[in-house]
N, C-alpha and C positions, 0 to 999 in steps of 0.2 A: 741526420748523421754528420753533414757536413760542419755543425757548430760543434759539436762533438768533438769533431779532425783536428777541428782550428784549437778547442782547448787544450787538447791532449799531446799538443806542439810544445808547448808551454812544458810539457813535463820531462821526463829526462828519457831518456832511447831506450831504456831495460824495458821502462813501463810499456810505451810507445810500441814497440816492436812487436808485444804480445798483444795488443788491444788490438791494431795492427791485424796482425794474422788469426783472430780469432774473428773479427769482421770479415777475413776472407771467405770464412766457415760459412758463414750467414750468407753472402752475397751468392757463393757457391749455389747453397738451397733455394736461393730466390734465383737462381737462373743466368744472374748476370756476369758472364764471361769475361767482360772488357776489368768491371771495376774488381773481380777478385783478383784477377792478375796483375792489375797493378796493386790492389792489397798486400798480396804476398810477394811481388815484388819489392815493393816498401818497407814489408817489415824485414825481408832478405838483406837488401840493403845498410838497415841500421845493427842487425843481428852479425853482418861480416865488417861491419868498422870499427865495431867492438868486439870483435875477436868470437864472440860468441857459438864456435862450431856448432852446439846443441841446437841453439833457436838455428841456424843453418837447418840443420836434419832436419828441425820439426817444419820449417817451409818447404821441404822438400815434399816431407808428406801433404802440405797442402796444398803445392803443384798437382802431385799425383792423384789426389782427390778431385780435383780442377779437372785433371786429364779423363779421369773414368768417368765423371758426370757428363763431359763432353761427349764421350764416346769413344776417347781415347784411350784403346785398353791397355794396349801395347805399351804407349805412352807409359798410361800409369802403372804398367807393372814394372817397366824398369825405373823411375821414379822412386817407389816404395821401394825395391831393390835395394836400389842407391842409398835411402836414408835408412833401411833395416840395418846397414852395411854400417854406417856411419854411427849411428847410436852404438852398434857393437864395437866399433871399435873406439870412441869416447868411455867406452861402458856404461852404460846408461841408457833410459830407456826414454818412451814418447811419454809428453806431459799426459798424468789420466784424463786429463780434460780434454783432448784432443782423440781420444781412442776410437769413441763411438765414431766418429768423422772417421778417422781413418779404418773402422771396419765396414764403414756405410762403403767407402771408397774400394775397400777391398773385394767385397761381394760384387759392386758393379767391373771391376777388372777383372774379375775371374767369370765372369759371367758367357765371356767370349771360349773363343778356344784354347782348352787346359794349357796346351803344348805350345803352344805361342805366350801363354803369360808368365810359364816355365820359365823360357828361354830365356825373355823380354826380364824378368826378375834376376836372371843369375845374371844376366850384362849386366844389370843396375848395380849389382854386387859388387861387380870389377872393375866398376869405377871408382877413381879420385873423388875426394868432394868438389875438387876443382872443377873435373868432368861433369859432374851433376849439377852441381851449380848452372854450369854453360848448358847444358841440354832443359833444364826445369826453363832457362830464360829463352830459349831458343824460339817457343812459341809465346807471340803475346810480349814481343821485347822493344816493339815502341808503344806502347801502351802508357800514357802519364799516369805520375800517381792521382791518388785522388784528392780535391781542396776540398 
């Protein structure tokens, strides 16, 4: 994966970003905490210097997917909140290639107590993207990217 990383520099940030965040996916399923977060830190990153609010949303959902496989349900219920929020008001919805993650992600956040990921969803809601932004980085925020 890492000769991968190195070629995929070489291309331009649109590509980047999603290659990016769809390796978070994968790393997510294999377990490894450190390097999805900085995956989708990564791809966050190049998706907010190009203005790109949508890829934004859609890292969010991959924070939140991140947070429920961890355990953090809470977490990821306002997370997904936060990016339900965000697509709606973009208008627009999550890439289809990303849905099954995000409903893999949803099941395990809902898995805890209903009324806690209730809650934990409507905050997500009423936040800025600014806010979620800062809260998706909150955990896992000196984490490098990956070479």
């Amino acid at each position: 994966m890492t000769k991968a990383l190195l070629r995929l520099e070489r291309q331009g940030d649109e590509l980047r970003a999603g290659v990016l965040h769809n390796l978070g996916y994968v790393t997510v399923a294999e377990g490894d905490q450190v390097r999805s977060t900085a995956l989708f830190r990564q791809s966050l990153r190049l998706c907010q210097a190009r203005g790109e609010q949508r890829g934004v949303a859609e890292c969010l959902v991959g924070f939140a997917c991140l947070a429920a496989a961890t355990g953090q349900r809470v977490r990821a219920a306002r997370l997904f909140g936060a990016a339900d929020a965000a697509f709606e008001s973009l208008g627009t919805e999550l890439s289809p290639s990303n849905r099954l993650d995000q409903s893999r992600g949803l099941d395990m956040a809902r898995s805890g107590d209903p009324h806690a990921f209730t809650t934990a969803y409507a905050a997500g809601q009423a936040l800025s993207l600014d806010e979620a932004v800062r809260a998706a980085l909150a955990n896992g925020a000196s984490c490098e990217p990956p070479r």
